[in-house]
N, CA and C atoms as an extended XYZ file, in Angstrom:
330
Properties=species:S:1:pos:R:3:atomname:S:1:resname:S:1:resid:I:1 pbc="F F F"
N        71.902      107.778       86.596 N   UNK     1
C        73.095      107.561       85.802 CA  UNK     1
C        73.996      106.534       86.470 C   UNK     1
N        74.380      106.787       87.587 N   UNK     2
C        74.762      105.620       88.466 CA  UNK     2
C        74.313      104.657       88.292 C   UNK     2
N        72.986      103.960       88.363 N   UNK     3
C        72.356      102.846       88.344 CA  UNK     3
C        72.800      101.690       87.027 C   UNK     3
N        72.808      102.894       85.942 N   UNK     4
C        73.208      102.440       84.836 CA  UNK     4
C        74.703      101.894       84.392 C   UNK     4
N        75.834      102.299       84.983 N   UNK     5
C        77.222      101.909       85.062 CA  UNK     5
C        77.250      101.159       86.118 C   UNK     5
N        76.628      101.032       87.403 N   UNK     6
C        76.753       99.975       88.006 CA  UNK     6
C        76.136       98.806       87.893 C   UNK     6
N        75.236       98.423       87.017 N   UNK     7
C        73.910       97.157       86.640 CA  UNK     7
C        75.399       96.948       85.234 C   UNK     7
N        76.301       97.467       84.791 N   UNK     8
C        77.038       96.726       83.861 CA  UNK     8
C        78.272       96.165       84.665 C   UNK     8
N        78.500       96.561       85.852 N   UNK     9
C        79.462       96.071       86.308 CA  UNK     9
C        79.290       94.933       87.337 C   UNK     9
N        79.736       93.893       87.632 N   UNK    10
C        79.381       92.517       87.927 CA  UNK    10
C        79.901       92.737       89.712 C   UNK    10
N        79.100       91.632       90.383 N   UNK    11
C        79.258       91.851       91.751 CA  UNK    11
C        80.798       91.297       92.291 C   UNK    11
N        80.980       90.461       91.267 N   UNK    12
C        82.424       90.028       91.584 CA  UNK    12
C        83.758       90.655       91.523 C   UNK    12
N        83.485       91.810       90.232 N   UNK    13
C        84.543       93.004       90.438 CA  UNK    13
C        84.372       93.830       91.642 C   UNK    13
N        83.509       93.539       91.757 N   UNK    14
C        83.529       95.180       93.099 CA  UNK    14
C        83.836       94.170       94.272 C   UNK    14
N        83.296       92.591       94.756 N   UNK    15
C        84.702       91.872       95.323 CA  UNK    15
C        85.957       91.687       95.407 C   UNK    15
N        86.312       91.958       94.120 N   UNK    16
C        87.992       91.620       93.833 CA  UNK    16
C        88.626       92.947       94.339 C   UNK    16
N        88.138       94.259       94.956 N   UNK    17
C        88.775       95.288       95.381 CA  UNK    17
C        88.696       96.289       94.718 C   UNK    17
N        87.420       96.355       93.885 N   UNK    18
C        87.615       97.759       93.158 CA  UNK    18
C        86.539       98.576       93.982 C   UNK    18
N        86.782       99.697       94.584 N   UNK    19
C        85.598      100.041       95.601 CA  UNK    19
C        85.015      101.149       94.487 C   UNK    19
N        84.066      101.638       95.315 N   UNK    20
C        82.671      102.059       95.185 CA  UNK    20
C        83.367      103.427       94.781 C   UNK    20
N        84.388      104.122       95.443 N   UNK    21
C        84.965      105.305       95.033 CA  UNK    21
C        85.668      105.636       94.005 C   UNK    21
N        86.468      104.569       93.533 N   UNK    22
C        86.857      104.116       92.310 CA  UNK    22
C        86.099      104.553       90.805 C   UNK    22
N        84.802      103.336       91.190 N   UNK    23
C        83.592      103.611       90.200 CA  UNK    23
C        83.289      105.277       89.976 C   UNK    23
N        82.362      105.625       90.748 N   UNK    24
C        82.333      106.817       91.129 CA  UNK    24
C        83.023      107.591       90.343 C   UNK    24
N        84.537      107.588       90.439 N   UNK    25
C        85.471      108.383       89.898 CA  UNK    25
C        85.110      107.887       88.264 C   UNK    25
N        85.735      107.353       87.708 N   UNK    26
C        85.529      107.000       86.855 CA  UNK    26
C        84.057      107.148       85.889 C   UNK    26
N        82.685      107.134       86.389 N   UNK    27
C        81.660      107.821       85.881 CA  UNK    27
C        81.960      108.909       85.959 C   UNK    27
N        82.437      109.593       86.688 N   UNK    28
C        82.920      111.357       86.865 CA  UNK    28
C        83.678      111.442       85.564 C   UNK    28
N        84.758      110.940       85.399 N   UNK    29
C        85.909      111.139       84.147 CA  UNK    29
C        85.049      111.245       82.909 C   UNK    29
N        84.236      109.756       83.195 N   UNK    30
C        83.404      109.681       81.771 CA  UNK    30
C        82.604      110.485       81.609 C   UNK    30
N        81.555      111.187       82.280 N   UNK    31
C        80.881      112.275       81.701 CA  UNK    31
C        81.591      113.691       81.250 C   UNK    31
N        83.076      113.673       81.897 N   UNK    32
C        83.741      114.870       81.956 CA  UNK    32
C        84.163      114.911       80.590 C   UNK    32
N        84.302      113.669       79.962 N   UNK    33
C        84.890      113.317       78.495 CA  UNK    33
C        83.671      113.946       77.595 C   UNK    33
N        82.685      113.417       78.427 N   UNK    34
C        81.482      113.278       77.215 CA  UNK    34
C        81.430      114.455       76.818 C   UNK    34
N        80.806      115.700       78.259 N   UNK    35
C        80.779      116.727       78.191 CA  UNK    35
C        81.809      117.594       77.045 C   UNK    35
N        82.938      117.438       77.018 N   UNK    36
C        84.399      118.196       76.482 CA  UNK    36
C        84.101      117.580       75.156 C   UNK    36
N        83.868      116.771       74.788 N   UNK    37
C        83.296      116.313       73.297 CA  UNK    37
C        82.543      116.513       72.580 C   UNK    37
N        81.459      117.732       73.098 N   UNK    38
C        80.240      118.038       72.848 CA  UNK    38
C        80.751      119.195       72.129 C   UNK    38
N        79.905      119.525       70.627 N   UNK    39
C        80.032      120.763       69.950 CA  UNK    39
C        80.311      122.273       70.453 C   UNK    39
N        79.341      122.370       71.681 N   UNK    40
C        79.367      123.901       72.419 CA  UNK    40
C        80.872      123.798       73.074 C   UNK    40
N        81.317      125.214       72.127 N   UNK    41
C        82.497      125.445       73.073 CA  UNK    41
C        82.542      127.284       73.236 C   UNK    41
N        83.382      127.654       74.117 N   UNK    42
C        83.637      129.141       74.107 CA  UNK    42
C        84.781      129.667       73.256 C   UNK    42
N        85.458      128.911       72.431 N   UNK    43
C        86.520      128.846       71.754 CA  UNK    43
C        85.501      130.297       70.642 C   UNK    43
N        86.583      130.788       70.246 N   UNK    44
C        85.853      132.155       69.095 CA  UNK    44
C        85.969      131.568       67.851 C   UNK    44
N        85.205      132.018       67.012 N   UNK    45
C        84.736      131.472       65.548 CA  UNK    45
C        85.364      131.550       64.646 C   UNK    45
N        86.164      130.733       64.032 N   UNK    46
C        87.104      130.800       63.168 CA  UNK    46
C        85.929      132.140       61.807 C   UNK    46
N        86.936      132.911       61.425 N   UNK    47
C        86.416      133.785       60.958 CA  UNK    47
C        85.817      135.792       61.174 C   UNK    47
N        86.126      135.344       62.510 N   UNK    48
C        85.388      136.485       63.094 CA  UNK    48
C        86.006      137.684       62.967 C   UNK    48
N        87.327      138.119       62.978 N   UNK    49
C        87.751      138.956       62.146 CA  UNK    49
C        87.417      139.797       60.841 C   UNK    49
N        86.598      138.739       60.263 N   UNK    50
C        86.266      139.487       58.941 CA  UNK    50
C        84.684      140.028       59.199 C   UNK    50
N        84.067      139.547       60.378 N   UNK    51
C        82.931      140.274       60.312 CA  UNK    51
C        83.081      141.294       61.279 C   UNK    51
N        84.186      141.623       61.768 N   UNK    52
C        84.702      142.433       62.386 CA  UNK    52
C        84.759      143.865       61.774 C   UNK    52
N        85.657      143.428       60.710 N   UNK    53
C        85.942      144.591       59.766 CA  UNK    53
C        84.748      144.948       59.017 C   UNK    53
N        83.977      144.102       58.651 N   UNK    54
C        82.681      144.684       57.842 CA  UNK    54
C        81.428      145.170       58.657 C   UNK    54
N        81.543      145.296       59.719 N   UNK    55
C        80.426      145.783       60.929 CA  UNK    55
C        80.379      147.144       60.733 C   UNK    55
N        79.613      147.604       60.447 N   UNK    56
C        79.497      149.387       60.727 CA  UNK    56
C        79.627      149.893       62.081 C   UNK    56
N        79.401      148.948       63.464 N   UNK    57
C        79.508      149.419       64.721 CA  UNK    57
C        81.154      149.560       65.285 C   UNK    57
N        81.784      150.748       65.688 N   UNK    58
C        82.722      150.728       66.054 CA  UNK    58
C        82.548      150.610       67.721 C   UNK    58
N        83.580      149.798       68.025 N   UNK    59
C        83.422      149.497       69.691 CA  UNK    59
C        84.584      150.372       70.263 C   UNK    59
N        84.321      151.338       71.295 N   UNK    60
C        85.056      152.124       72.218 CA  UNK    60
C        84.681      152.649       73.616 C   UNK    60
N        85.528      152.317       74.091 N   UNK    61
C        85.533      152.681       75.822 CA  UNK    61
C        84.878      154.280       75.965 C   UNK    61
N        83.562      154.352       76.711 N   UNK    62
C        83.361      155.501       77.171 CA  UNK    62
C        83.088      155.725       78.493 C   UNK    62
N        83.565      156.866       79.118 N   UNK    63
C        83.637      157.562       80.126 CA  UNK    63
C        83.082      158.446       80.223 C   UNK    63
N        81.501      158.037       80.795 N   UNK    64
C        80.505      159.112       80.948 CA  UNK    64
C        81.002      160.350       82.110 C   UNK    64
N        80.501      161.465       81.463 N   UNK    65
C        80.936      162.670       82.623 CA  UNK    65
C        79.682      162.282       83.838 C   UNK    65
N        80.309      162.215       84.630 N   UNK    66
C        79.541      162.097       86.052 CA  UNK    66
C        79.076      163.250       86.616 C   UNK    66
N        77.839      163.661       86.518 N   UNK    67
C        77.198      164.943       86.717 CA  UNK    67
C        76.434      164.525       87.899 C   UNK    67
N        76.268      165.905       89.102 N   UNK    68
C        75.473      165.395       89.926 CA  UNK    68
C        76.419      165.181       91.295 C   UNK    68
N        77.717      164.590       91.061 N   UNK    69
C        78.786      164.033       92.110 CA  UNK    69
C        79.633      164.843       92.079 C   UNK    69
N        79.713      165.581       93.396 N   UNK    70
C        80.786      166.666       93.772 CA  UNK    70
C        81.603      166.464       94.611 C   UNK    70
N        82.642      166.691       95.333 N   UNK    71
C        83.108      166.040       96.233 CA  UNK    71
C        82.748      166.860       97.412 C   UNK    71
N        81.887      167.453       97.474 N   UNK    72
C        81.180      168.463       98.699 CA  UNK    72
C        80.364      167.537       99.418 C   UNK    72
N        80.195      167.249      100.710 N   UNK    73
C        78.981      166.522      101.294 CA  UNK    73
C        78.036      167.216      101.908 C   UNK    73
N        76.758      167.064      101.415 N   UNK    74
C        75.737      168.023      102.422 CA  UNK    74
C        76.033      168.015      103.632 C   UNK    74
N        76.310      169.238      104.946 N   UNK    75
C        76.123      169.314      106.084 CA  UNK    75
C        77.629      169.559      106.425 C   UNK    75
N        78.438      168.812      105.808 N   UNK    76
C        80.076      169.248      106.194 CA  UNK    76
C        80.701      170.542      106.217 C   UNK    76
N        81.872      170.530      106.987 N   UNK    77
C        82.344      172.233      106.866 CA  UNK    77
C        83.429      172.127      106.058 C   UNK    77
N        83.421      173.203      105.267 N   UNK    78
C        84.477      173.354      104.514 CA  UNK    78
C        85.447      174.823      104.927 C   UNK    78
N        86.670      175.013      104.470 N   UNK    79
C        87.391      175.906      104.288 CA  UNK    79
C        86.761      177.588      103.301 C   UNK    79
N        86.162      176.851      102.181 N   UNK    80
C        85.749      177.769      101.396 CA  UNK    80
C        84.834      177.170      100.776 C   UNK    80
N        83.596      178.441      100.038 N   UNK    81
C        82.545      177.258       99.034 CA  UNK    81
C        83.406      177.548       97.738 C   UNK    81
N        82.391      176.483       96.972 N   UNK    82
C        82.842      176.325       96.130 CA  UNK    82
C        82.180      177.648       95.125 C   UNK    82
N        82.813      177.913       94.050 N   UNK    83
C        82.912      178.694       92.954 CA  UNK    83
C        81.229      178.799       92.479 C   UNK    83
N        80.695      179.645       92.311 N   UNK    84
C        79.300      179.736       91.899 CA  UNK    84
C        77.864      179.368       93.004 C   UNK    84
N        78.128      178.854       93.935 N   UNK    85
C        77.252      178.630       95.216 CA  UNK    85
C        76.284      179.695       95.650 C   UNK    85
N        75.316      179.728       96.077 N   UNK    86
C        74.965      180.832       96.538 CA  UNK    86
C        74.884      181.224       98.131 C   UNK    86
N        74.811      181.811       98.553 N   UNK    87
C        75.195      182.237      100.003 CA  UNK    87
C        73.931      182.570      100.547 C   UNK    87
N        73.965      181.678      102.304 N   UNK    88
C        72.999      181.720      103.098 CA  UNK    88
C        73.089      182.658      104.410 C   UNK    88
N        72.974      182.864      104.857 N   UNK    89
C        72.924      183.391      106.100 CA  UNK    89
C        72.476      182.162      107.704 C   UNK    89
N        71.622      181.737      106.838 N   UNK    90
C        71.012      180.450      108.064 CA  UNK    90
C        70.803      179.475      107.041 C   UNK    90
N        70.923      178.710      107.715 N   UNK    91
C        70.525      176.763      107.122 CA  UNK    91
C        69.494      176.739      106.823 C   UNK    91
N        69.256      176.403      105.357 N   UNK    92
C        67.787      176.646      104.334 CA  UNK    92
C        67.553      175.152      104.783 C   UNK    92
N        65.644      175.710      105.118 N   UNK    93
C        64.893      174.538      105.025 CA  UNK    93
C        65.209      172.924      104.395 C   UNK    93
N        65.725      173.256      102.971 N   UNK    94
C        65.706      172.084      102.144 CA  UNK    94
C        67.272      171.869      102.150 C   UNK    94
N        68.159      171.940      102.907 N   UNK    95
C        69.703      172.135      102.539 CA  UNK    95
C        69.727      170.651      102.427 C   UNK    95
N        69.262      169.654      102.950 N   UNK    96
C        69.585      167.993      102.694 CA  UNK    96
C        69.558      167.598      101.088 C   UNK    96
N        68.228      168.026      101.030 N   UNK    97
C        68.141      167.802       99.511 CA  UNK    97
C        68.853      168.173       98.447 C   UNK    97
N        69.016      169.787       98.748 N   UNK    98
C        69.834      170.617       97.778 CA  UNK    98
C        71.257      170.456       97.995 C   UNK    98
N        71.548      169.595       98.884 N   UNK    99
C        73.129      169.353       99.055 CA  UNK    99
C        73.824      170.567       99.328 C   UNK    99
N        73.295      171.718      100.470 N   UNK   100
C        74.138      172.594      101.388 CA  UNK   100
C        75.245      172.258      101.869 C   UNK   100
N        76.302      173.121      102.013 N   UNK   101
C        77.539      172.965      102.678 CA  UNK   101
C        77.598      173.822      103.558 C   UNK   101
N        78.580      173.422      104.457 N   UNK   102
C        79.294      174.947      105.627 CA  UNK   102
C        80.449      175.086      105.711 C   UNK   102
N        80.570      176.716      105.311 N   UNK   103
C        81.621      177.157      104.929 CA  UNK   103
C        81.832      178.242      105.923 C   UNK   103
N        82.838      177.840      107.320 N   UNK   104
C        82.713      178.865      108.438 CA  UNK   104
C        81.114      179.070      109.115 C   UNK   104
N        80.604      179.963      109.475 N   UNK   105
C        79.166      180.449      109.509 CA  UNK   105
C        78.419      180.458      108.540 C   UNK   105
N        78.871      180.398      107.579 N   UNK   106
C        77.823      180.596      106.649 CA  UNK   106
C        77.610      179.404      105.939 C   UNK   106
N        75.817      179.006      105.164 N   UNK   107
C        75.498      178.156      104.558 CA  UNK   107
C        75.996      178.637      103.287 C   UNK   107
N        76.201      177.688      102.118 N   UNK   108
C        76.136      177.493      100.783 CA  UNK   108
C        75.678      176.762      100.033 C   UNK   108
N        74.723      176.934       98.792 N   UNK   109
C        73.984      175.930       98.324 CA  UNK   109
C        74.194      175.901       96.937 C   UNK   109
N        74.485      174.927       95.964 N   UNK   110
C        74.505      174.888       94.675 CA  UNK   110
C        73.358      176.032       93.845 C   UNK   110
């Protein structure tokens, strides 16, 4: 692209003091024009409102219930278990997995 704006411009201008950065700039501007002149834009579609209203899909914010995430961490001690837990005596084999807590001496497991 360069090659092409500079083979139109004569060796004697770029003598008379117009430097090389100049040019440069100026192919920059010009493609920046070209580009911004071009059909594709992000601008919204004149109209879109009305296919808005005739869409059968209604759009709304949802807030999936987060199941699974407790604020208990396997292995930590707590004050008390939580509500429905079942009660260990010793630290079950699988307590990592099953997300065990400690509550005083005693284990608790979902």
């Amino acid at each position: 692209m360069l090659k092409t704006i500079n083979e139109g411009v004569s060796m004697k201008a770029i003598n008379e003091g117009v430097s090389m950065k100049a040019l440069y700039l100026a192919a920059a501007l010009a493609a920046a024009s070209a580009f911004g002149l071009s059909s594709a834009s992000a601008a919204p579609v004149s109209g879109g409102a009305v296919a808005q209203s005739t869409s059968p899909i209604i759009l709304a914010q949802y807030h999936g219930h987060s199941r699974g995430h407790s604020r208990y961490v396997a292995g930590h001690r707590y004050r008390s278990a939580p509500h429905g837990w079942h009660r260990y005596g010793r630290r079950p084999g699988d307590w990592r997995t099953r997300g065990c807590i400690l509550a005083g001496p005693i284990w608790f497991c979902p």
